[in-house]
KOLTI-157748 format. One record per residue: chain; residue number from 1; x, y, z of N, C-alpha, C, O, CB in turn; residue in three letters. Coordinates in steps of 0.1 Angstrom, whole numbers, padded with zeros to 4 digits. Each point is the difference from the previous one (the first is absolute). Glycine has a CB too. Layout:
KOLTI-157748
A_NUM_X_Y_Z_X_Y_Z_X_Y_Z_X_Y_Z_X_Y_Z_ALA
...
END
This chain:
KOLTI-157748
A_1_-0120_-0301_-1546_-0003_0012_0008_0011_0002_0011_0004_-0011_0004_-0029_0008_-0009_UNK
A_2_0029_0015_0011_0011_0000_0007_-0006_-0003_0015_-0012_-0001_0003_0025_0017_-0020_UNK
A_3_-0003_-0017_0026_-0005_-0003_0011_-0007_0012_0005_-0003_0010_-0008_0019_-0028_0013_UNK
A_4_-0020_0017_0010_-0005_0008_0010_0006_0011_0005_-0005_0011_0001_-0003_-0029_0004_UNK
A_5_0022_0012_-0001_0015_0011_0000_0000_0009_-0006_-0002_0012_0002_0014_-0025_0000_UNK
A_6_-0008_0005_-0015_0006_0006_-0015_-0010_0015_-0005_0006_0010_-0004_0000_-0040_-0006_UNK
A_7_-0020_0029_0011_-0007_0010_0001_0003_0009_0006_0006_0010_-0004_-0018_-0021_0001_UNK
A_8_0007_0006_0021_0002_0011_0006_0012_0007_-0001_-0002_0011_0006_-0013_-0020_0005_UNK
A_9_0028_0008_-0015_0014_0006_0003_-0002_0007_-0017_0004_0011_-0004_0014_-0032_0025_UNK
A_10_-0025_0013_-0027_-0002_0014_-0011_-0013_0009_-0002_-0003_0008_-0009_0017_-0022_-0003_UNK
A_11_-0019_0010_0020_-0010_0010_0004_0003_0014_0011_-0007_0011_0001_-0007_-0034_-0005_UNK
A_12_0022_0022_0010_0008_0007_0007_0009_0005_-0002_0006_0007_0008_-0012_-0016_0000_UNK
A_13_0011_0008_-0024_0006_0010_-0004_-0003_0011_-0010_-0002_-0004_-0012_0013_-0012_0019_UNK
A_14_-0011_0028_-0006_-0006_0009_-0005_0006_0001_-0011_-0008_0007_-0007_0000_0002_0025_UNK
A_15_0023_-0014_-0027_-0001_0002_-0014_-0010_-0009_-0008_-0007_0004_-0009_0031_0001_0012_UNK
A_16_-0026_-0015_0002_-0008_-0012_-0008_-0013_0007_-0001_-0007_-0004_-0010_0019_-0020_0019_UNK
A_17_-0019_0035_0000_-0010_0000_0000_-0013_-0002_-0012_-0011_-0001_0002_0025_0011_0016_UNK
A_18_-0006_-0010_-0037_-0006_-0002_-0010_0002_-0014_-0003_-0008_-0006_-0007_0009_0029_0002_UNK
A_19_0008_-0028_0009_0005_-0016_-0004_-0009_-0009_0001_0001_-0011_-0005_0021_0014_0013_UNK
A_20_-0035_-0001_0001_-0004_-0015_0003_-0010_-0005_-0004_-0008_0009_-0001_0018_-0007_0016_UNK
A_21_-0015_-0013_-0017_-0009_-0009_-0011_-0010_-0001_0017_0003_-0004_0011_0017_-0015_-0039_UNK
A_22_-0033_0025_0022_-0014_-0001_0002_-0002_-0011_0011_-0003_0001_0012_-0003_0009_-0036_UNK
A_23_0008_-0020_0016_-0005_-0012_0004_0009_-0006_0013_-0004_-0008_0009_-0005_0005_-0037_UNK
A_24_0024_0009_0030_0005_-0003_0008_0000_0008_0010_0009_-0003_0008_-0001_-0009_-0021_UNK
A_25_-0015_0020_0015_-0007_0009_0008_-0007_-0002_0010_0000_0002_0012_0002_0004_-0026_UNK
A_26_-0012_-0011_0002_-0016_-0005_0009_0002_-0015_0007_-0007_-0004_0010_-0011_0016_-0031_UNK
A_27_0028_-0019_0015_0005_-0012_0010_0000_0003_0007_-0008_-0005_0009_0017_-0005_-0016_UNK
A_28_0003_0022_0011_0010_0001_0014_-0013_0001_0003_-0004_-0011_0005_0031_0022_-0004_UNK
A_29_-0036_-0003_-0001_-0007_0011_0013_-0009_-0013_0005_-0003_-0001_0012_0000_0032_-0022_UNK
A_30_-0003_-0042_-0003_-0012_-0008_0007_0013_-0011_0008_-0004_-0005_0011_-0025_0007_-0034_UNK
A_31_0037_-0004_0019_0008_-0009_0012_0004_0009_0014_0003_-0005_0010_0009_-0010_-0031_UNK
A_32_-0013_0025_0020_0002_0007_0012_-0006_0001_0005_0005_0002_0011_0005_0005_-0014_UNK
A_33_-0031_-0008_0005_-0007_0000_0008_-0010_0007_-0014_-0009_-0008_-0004_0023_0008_0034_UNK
A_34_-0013_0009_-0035_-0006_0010_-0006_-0011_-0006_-0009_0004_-0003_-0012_0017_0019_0014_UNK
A_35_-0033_-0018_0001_-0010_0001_-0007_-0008_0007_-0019_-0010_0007_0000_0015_-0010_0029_UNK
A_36_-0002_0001_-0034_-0006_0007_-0012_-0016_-0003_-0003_-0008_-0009_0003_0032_0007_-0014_UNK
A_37_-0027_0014_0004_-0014_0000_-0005_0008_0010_-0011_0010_0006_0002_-0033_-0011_0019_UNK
A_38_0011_0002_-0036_0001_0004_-0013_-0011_0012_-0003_-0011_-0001_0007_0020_-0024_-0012_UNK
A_39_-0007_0034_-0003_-0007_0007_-0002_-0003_0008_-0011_-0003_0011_0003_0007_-0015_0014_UNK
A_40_-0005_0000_-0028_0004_0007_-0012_0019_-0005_-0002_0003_-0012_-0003_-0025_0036_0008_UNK
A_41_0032_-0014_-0004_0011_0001_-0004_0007_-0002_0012_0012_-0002_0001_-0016_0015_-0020_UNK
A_42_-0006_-0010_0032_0005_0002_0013_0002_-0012_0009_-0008_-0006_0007_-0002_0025_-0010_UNK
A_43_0024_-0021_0002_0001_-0016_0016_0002_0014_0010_0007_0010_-0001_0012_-0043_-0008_UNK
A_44_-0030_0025_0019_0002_0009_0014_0004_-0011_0009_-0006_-0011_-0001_-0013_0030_-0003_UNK
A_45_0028_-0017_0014_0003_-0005_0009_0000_0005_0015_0005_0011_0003_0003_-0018_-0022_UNK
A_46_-0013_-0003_0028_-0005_0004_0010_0003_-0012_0013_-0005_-0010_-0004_-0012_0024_-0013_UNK
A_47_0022_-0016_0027_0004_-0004_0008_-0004_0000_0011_0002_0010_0007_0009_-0008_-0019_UNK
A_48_-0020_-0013_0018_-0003_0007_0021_0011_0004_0005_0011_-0003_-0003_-0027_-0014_0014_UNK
A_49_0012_0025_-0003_0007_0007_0009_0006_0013_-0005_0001_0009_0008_0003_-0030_0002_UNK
A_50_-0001_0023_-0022_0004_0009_-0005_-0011_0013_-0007_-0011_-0002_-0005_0029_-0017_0003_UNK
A_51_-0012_0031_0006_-0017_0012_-0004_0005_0007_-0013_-0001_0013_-0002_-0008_-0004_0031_UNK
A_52_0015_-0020_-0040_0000_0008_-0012_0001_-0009_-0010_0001_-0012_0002_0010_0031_0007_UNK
A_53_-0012_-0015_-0017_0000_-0012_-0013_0011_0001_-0016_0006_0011_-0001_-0035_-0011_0009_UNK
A_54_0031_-0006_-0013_0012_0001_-0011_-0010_-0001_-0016_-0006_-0009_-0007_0031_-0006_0025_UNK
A_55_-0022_0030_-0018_-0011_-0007_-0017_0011_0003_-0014_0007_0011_-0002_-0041_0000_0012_UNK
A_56_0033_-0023_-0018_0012_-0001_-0008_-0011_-0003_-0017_-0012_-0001_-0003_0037_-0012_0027_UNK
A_57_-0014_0013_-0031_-0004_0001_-0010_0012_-0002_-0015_0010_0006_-0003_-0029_0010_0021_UNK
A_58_0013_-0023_-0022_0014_-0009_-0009_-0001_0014_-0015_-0010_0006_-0003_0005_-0045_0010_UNK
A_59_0016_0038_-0011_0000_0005_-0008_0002_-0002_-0015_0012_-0004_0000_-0011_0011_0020_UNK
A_60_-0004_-0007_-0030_0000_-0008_-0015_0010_-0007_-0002_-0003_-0009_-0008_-0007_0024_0000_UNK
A_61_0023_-0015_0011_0008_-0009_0004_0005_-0004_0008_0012_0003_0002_-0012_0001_-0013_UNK
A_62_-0007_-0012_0019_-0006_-0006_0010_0011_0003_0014_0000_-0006_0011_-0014_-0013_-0030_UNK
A_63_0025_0030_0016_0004_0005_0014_-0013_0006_0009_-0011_0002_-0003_0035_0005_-0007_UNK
A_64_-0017_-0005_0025_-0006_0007_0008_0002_0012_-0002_0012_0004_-0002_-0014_-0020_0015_UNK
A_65_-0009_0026_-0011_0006_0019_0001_0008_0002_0010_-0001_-0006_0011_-0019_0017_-0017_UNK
A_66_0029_-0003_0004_0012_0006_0009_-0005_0004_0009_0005_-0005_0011_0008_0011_-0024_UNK
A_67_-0024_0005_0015_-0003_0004_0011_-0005_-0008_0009_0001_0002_0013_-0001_0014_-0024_UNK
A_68_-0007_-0029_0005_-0007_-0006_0008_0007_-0009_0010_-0004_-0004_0011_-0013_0008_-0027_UNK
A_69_0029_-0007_0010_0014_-0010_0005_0001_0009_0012_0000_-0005_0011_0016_-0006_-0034_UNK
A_70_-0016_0025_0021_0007_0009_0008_-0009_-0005_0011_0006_-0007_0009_0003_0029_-0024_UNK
A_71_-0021_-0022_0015_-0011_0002_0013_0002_-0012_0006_-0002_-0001_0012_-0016_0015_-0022_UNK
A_72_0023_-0026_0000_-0008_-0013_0008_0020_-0001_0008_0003_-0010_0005_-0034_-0009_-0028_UNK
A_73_0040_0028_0023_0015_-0002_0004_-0007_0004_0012_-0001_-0007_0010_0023_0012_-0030_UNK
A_74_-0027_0011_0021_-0001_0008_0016_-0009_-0013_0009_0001_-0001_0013_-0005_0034_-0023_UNK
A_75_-0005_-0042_0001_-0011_-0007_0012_0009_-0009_0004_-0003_-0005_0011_-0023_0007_-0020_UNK
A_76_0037_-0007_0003_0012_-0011_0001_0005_0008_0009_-0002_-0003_0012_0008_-0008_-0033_UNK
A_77_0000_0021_0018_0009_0004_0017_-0007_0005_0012_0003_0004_0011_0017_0003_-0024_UNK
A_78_-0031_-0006_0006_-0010_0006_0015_-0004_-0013_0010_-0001_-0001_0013_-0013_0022_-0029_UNK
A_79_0011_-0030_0006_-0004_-0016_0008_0011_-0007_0004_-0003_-0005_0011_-0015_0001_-0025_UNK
A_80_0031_0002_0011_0014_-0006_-0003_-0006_-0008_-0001_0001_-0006_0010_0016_0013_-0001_UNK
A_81_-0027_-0017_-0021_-0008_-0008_-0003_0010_-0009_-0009_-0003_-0010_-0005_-0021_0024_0007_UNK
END
């Protein structure tokens, strides 16, 4: 699995935003503080202090959705987390 870095600097880039494997996703966010709970198809993520949540959702091959990379990039540069 890649590091902590390695993620975030490609999570932060908006070509990759289809490139990235699910699972290395949900690492970064629970090593960053971010909490999950399961729900059907739904990892929701949720954080004290923070008044919003990241809900993601793997898709049949087992990337993450694009759009959803998109959202969890803006809570990255909104936190500089």
């Amino acid at each position: 699995m890649p590091d902590q870095e390695k993620i975030k600097a490609a999570l932060l880039d908006p070509a990759k935003d289809y490139a990235h494997r699910f699972a290395d996703v949900v690492a970064y966010l629970e090593r960053s503080g971010w909490k999950r709970r399961i729900k059907g198809s739904h990892h929701i993520f949720t954080r004290p202090g923070i008044p919003f949540l990241l809900n993601l959702q793997p898709e049949k091959n087992g990337k993450a959705k694009g759009y959803q990379i998109r959202q969890v990039r803006q809570v990255i540069e909104r936190l500089k987390s």
